[in-house]
LUMDREN-486813 format. One record per residue: x, y, z of N, C-alpha, C, O in turn; chain. Coordinates in pm, whole numbers, plus 50000, padded with zeros to 5 digits. Example, Ala and Ser with C-alpha at 12.3 -4.5 7.8 and 13.67 -1.06 7.14 Angstrom:
BEGIN
<atom n_xx="51319" n_yy="49431" n_zz="50780" ca_xx="51230" ca_yy="49550" ca_zz="50780" c_xx="51320" c_yy="49670" c_zz="50780" o_xx="51424" o_yy="49668" o_zz="50846" cadena="A"/>
<atom n_xx="51285" n_yy="49775" n_zz="50708" ca_xx="51367" ca_yy="49894" ca_zz="50714" c_xx="51290" c_yy="50003" c_zz="50787" o_xx="51341" o_yy="50114" o_zz="50804" cadena="A"/>
***
This chain:
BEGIN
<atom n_xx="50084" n_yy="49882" n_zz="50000" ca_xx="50000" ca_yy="50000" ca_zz="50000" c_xx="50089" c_yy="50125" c_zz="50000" o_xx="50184" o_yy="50139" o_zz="50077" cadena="A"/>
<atom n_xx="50047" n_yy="50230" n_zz="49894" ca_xx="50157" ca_yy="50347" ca_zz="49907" c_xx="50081" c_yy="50443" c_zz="50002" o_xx="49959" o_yy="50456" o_zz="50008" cadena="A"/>
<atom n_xx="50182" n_yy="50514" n_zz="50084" ca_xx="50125" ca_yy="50636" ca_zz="50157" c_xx="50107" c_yy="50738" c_zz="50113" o_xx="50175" o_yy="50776" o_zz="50018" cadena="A"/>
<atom n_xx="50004" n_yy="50818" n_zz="50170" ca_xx="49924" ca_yy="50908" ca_zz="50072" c_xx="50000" c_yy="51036" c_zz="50128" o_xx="50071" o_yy="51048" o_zz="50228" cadena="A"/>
<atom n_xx="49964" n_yy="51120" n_zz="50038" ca_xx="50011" ca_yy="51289" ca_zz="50047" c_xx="49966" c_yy="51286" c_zz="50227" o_xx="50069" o_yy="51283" o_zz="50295" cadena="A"/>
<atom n_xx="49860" n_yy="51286" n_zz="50296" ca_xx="49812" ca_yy="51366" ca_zz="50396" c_xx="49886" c_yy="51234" c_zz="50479" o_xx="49880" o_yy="51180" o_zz="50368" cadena="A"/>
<atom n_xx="49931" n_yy="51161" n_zz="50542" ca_xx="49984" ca_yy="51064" ca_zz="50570" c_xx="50145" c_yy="51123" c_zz="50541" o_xx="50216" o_yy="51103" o_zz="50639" cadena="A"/>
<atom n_xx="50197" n_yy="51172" n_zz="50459" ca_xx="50356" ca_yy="51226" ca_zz="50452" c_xx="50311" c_yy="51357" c_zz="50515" o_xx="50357" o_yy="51373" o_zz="50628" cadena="A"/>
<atom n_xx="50238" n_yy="51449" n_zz="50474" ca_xx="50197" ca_yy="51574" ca_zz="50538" c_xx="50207" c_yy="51619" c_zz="50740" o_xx="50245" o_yy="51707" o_zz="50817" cadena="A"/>
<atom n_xx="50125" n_yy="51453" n_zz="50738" ca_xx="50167" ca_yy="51461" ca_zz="50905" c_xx="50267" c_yy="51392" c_zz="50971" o_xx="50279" o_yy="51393" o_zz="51094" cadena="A"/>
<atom n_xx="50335" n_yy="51338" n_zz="50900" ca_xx="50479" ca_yy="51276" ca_zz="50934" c_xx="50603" c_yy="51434" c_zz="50898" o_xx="50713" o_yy="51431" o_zz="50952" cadena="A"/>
<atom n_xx="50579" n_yy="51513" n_zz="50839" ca_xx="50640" ca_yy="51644" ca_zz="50773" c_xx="50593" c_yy="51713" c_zz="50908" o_xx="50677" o_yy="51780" o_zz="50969" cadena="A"/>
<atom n_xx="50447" n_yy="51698" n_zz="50965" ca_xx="50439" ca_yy="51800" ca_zz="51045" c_xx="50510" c_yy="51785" c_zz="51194" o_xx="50559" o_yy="51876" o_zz="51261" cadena="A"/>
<atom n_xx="50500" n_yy="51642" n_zz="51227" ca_xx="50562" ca_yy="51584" ca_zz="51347" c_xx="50748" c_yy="51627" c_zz="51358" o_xx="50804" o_yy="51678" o_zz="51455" cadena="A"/>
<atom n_xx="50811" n_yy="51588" n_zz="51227" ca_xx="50927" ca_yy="51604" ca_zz="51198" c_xx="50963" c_yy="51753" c_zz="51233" o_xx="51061" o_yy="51785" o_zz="51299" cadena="A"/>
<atom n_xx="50879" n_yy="51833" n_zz="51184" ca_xx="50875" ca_yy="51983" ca_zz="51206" c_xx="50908" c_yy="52026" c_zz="51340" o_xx="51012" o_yy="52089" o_zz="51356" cadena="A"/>
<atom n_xx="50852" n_yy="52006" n_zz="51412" ca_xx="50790" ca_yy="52034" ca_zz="51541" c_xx="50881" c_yy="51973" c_zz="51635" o_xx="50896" o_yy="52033" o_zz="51741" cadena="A"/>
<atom n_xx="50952" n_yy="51850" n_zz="51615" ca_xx="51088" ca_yy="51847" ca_zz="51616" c_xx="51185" c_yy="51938" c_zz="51664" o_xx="51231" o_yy="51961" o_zz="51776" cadena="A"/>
<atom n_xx="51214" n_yy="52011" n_zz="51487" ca_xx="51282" ca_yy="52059" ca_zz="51468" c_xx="51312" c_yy="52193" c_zz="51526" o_xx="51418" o_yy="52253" o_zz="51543" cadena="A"/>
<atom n_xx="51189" n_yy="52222" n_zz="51551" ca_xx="51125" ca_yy="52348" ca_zz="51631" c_xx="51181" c_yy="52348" c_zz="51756" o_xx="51248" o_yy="52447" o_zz="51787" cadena="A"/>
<atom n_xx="51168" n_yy="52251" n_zz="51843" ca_xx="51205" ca_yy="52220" ca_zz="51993" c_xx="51348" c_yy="52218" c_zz="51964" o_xx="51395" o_yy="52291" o_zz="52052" cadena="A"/>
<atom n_xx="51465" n_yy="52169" n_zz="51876" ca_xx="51579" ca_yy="52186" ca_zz="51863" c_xx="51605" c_yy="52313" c_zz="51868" o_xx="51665" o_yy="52349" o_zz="51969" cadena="A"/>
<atom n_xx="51567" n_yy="52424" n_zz="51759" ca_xx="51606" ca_yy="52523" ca_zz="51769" c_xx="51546" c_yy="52588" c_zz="51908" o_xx="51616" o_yy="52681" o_zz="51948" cadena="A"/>
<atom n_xx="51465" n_yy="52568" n_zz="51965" ca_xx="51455" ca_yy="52668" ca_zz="52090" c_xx="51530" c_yy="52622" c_zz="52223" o_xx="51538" o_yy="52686" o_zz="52328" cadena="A"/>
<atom n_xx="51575" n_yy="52518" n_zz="52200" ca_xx="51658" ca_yy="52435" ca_zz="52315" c_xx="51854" c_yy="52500" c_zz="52281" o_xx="51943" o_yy="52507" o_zz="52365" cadena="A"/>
<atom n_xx="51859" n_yy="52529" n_zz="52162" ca_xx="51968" ca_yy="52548" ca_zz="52124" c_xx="52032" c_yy="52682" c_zz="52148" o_xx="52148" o_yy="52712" o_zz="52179" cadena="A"/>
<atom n_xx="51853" n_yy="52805" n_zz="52109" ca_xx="51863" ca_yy="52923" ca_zz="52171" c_xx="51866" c_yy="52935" c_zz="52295" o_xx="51908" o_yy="53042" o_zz="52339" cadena="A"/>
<atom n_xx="51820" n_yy="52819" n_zz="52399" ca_xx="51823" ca_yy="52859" ca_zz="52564" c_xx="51944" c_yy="52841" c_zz="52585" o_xx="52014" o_yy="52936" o_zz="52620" cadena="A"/>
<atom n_xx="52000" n_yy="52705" n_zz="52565" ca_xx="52155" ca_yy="52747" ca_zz="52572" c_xx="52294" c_yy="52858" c_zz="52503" o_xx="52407" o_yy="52894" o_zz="52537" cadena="A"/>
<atom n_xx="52248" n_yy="52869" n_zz="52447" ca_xx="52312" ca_yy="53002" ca_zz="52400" c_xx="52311" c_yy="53086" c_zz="52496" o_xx="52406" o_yy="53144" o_zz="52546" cadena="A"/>
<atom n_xx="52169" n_yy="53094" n_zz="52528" ca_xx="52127" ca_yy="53216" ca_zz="52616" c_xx="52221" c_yy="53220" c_zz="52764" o_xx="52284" o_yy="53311" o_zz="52817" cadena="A"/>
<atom n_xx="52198" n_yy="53085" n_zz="52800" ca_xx="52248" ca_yy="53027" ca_zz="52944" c_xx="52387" c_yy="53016" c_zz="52895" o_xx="52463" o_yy="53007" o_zz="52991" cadena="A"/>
<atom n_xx="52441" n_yy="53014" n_zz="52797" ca_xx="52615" ca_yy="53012" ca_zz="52810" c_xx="52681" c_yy="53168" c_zz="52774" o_xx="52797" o_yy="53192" o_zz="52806" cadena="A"/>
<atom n_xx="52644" n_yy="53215" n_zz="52744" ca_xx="52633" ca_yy="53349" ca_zz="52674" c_xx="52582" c_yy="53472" c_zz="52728" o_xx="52612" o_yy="53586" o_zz="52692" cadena="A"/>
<atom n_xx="52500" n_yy="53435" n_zz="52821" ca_xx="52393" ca_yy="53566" ca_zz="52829" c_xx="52269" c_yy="53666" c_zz="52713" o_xx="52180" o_yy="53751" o_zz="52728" cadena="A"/>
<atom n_xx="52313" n_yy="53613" n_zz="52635" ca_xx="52242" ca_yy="53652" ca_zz="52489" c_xx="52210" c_yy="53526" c_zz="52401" o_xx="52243" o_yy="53408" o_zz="52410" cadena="A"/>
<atom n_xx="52126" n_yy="53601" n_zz="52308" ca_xx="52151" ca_yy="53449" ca_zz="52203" c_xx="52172" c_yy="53567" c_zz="52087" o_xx="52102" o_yy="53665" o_zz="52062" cadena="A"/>
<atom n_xx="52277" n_yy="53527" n_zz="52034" ca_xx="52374" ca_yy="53565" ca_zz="51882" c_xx="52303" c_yy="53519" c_zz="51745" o_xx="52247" o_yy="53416" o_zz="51707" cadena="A"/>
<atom n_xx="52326" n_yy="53629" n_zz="51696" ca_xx="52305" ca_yy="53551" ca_zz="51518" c_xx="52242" c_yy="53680" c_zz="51404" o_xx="52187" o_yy="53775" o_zz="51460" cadena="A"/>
<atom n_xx="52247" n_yy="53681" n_zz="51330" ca_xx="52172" ca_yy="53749" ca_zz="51193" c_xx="52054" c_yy="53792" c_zz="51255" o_xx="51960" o_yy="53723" o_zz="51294" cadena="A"/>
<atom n_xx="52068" n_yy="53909" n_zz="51259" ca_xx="51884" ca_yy="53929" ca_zz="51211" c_xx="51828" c_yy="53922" c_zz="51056" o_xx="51883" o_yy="53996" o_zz="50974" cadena="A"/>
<atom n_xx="51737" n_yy="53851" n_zz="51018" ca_xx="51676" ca_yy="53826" ca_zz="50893" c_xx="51548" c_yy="53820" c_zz="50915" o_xx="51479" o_yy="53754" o_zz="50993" cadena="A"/>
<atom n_xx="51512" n_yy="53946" n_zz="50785" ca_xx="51401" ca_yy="53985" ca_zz="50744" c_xx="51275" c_yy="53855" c_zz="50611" o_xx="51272" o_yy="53847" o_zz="50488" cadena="A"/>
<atom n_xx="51229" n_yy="53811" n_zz="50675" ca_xx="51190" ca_yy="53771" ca_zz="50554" c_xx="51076" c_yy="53761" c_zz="50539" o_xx="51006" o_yy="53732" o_zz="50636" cadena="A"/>
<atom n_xx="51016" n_yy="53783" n_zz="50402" ca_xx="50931" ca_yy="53844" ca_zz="50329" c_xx="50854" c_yy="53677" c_zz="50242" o_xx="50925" o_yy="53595" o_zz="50184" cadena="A"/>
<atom n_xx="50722" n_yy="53667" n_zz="50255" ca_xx="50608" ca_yy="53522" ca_zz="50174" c_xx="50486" c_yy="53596" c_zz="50123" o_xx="50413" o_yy="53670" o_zz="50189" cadena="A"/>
<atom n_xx="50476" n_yy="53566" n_zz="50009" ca_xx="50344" ca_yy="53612" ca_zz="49933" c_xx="50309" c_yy="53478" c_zz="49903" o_xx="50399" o_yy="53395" o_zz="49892" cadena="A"/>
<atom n_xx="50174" n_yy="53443" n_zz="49887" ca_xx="50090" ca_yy="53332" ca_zz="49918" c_xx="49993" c_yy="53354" c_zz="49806" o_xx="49932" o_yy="53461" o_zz="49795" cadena="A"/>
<atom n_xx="49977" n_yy="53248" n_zz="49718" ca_xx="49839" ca_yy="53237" ca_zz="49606" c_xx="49780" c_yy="53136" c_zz="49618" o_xx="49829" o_yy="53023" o_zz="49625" cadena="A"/>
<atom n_xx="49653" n_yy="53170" n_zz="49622" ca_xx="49567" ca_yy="53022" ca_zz="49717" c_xx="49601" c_yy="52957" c_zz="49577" o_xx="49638" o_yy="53032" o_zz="49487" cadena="A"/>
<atom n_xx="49587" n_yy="52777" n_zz="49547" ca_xx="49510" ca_yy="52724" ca_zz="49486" c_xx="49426" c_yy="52595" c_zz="49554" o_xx="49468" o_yy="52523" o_zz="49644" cadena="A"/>
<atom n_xx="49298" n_yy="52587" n_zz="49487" ca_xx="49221" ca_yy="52550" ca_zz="49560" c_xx="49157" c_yy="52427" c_zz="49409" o_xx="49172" o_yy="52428" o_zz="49286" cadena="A"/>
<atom n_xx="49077" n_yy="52325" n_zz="49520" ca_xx="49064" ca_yy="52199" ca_zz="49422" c_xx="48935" c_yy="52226" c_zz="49390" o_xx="48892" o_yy="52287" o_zz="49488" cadena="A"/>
<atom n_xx="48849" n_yy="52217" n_zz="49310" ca_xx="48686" ca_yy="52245" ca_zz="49215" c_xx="48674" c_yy="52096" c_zz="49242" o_xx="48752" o_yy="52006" o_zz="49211" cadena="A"/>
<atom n_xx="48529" n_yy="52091" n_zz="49326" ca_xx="48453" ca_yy="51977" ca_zz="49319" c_xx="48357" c_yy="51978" c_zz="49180" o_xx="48306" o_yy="52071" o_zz="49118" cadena="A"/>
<atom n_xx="48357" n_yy="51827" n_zz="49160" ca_xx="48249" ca_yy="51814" ca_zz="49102" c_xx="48099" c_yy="51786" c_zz="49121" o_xx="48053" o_yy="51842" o_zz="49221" cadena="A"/>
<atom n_xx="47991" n_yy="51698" n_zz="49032" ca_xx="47877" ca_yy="51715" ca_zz="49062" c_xx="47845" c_yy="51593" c_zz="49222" o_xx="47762" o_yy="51600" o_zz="49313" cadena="A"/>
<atom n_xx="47955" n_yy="51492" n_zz="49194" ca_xx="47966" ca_yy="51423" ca_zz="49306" c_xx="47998" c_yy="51445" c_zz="49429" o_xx="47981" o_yy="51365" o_zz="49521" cadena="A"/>
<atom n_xx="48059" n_yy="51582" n_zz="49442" ca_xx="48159" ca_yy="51609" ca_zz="49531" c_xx="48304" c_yy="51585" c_zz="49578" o_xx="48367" o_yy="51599" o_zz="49683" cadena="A"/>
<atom n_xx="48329" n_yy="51538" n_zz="49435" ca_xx="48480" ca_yy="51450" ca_zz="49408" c_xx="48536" c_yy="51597" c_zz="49348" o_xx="48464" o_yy="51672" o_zz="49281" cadena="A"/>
<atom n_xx="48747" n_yy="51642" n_zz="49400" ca_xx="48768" ca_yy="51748" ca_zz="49367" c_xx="48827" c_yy="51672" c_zz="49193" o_xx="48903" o_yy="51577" o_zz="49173" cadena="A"/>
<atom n_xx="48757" n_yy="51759" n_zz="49097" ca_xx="48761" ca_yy="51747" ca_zz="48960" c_xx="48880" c_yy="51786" c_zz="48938" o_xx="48969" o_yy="51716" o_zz="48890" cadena="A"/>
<atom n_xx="48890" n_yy="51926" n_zz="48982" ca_xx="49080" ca_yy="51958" ca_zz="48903" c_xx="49094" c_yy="52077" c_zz="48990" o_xx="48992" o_yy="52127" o_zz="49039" cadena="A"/>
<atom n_xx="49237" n_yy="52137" n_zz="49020" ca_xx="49254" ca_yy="52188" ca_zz="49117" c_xx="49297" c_yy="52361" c_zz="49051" o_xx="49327" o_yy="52334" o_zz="48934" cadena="A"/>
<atom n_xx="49310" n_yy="52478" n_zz="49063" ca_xx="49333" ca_yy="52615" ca_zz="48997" c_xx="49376" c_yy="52685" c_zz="49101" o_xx="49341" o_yy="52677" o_zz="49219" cadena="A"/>
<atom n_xx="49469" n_yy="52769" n_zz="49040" ca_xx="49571" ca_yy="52872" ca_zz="49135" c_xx="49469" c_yy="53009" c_zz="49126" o_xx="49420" o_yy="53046" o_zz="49020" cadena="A"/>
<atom n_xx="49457" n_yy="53044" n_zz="49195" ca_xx="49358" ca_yy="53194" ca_zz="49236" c_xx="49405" c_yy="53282" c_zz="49156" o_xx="49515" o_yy="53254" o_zz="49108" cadena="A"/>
<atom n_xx="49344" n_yy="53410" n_zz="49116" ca_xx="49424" ca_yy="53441" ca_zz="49019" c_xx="49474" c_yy="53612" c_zz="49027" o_xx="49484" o_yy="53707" o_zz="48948" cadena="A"/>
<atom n_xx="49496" n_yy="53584" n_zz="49177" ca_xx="49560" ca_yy="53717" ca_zz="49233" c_xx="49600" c_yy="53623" c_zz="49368" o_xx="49562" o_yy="53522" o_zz="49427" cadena="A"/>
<atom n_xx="49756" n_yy="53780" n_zz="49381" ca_xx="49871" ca_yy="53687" ca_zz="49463" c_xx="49783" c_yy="53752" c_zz="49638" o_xx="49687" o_yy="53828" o_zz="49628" cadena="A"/>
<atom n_xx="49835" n_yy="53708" n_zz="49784" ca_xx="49833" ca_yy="53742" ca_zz="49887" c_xx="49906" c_yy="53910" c_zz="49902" o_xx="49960" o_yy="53978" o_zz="49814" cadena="A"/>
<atom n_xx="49874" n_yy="53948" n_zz="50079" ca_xx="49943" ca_yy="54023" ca_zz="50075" c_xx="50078" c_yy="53994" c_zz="50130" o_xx="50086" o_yy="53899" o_zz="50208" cadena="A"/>
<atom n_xx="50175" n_yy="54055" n_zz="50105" ca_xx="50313" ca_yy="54014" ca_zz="50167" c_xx="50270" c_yy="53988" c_zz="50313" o_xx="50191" o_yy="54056" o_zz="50378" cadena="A"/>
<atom n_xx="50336" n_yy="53876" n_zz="50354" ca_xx="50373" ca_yy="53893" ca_zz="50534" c_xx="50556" c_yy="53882" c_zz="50554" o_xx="50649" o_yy="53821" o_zz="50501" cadena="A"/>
<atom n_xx="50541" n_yy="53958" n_zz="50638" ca_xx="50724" ca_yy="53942" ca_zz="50689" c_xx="50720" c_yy="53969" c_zz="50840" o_xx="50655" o_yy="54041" o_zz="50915" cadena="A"/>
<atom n_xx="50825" n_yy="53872" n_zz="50854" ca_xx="50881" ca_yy="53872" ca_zz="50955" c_xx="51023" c_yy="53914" c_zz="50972" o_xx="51103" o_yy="53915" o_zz="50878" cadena="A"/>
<atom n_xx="51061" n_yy="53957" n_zz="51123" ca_xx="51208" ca_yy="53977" ca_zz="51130" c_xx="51247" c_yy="53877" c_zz="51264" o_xx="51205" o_yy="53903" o_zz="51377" cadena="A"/>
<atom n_xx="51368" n_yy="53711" n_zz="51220" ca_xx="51408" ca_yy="53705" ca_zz="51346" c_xx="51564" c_yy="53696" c_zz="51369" o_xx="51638" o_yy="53747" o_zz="51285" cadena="A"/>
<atom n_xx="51616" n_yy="53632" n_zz="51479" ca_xx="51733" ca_yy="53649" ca_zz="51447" c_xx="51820" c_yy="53431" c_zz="51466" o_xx="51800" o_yy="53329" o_zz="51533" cadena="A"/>
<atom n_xx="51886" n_yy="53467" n_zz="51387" ca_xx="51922" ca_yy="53310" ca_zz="51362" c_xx="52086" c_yy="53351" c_zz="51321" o_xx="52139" o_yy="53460" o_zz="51301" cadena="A"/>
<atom n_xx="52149" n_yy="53188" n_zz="51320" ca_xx="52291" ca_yy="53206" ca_zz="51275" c_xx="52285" c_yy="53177" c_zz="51153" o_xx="52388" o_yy="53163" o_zz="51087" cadena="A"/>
<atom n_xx="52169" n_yy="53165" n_zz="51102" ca_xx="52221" ca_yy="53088" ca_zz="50929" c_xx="52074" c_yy="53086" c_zz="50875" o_xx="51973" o_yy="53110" o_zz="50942" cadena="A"/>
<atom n_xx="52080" n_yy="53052" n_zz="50733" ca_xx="51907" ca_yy="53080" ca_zz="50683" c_xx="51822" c_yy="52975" c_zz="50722" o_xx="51704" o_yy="52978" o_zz="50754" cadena="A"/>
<atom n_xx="51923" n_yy="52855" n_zz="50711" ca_xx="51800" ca_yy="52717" ca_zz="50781" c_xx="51737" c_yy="52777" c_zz="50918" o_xx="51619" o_yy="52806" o_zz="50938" cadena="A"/>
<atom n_xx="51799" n_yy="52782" n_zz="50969" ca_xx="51777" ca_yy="52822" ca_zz="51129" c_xx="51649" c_yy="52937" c_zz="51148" o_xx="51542" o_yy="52922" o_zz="51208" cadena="A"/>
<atom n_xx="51709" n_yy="53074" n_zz="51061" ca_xx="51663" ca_yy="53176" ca_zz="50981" c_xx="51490" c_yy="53125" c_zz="50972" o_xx="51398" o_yy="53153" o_zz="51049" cadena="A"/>
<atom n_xx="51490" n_yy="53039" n_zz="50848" ca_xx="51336" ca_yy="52985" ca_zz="50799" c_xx="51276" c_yy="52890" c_zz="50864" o_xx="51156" o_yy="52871" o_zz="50843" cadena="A"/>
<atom n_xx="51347" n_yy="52811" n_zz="50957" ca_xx="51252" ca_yy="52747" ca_zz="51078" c_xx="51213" c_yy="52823" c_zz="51191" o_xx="51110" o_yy="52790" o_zz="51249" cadena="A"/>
<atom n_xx="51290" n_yy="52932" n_zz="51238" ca_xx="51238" ca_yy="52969" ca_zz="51299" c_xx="51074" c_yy="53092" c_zz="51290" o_xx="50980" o_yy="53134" o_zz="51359" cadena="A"/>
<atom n_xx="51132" n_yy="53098" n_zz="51160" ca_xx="51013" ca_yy="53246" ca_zz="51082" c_xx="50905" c_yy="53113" c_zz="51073" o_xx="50818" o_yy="53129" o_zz="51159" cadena="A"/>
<atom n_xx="50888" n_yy="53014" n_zz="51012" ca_xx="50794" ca_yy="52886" ca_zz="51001" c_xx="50723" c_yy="52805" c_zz="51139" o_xx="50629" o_yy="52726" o_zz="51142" cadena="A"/>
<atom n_xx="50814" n_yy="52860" n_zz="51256" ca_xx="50776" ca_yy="52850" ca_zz="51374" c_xx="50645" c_yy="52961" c_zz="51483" o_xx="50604" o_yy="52975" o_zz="51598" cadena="A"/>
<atom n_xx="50629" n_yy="53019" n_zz="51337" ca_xx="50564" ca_yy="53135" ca_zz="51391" c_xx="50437" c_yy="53144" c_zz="51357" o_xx="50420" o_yy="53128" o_zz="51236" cadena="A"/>
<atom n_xx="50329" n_yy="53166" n_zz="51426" ca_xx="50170" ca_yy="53140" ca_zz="51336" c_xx="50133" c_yy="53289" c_zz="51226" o_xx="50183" o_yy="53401" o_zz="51226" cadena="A"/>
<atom n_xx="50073" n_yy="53255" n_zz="51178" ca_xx="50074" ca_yy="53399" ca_zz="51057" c_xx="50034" c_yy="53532" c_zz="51095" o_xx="50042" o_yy="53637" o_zz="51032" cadena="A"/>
<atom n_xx="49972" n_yy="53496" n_zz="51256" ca_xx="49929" ca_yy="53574" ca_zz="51289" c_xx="50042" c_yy="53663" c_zz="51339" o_xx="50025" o_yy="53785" o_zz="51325" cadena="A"/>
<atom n_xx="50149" n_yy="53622" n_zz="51394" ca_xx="50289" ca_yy="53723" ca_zz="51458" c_xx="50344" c_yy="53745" c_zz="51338" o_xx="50463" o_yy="53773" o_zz="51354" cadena="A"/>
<atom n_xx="50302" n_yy="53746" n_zz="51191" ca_xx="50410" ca_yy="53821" ca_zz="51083" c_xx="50326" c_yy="53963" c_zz="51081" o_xx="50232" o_yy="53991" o_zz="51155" cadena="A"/>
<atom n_xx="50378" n_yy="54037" n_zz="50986" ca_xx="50370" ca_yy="54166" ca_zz="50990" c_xx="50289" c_yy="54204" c_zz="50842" o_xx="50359" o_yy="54158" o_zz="50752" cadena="A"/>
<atom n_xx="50194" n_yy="54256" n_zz="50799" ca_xx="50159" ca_yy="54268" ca_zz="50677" c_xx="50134" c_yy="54413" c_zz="50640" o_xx="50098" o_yy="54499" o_zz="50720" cadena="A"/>
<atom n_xx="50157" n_yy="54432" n_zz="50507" ca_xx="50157" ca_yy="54578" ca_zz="50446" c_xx="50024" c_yy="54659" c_zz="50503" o_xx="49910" o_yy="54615" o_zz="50492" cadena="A"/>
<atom n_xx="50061" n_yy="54790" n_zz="50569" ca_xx="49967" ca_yy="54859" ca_zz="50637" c_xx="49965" c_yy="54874" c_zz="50747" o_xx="49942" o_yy="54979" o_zz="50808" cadena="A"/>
<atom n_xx="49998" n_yy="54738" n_zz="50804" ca_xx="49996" ca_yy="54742" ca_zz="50954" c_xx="50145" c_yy="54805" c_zz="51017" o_xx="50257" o_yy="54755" o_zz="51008" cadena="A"/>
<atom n_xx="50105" n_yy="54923" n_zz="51078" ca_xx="50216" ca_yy="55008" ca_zz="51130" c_xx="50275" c_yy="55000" c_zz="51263" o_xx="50348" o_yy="55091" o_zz="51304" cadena="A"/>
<atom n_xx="50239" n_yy="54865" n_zz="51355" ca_xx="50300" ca_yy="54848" ca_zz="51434" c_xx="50420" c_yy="54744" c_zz="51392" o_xx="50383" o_yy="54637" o_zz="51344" cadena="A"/>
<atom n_xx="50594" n_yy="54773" n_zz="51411" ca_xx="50702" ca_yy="54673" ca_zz="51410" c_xx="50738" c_yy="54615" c_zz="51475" o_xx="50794" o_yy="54663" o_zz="51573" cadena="A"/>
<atom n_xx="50726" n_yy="54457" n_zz="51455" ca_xx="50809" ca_yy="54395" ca_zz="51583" c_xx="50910" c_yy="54355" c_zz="51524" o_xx="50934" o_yy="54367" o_zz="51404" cadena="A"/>
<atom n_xx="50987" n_yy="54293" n_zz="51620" ca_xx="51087" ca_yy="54166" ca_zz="51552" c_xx="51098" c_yy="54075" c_zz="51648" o_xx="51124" o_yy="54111" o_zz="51763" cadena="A"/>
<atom n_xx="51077" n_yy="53929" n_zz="51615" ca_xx="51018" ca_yy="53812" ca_zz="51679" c_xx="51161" c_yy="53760" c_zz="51733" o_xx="51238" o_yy="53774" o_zz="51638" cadena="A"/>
<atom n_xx="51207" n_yy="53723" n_zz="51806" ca_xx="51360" ca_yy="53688" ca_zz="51817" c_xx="51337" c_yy="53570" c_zz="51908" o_xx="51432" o_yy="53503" o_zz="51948" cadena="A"/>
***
């Protein structure tokens, strides 16, 4: 039997989450050897275009289409030693703590 997309999806998400607890275990020690935790601040910037699957008359999705206008930017700023680190930690973040065009309050998530 092959495993399906949503079946790798939550094995991707477990793995994640992981990875997540590494990096914040890695920043406490930093913190605790250091007094600080060190690294890049990096800005980074995701625009998002839904696509979404068209059911049919059965309710089976027929074929799937990219929306046909992009999101608005979200960005974040955190600070990491390197871009992996960088993009797990910005991916560690719910969409709701990024920052989007208009909104005039700045943070930076560290």
């Amino acid at each position: 039997m092959k495993i399906t997309s949503e079946q790798w999806a939550v094995h991707r998400r477990k793995e994640t989450e992981l990875l997540f607890e590494f990096l914040k275990r890695e920043t406490e020690a930093q913190s605790r050897e250091r007094g600080h935790y060190c690294g890049h601040q990096f800005t980074i910037s995701v625009t998002s275009r839904g696509h979404y699957g068209l059911l049919d008359e059965t309710g089976r999705i027929a074929r799937c289409d990219d929306a046909d206008w992009d999101g608005e930017p979200f960005t974040i700023t955190v600070r990491a030693h390197d871009l992996q680190a960088a993009l797990l930690r910005a991916a560690s973040h719910s969409l709701n703590d990024w920052q989007w065009e208009g909104h005039d309050e700045e943070t930076t998530n560290e």
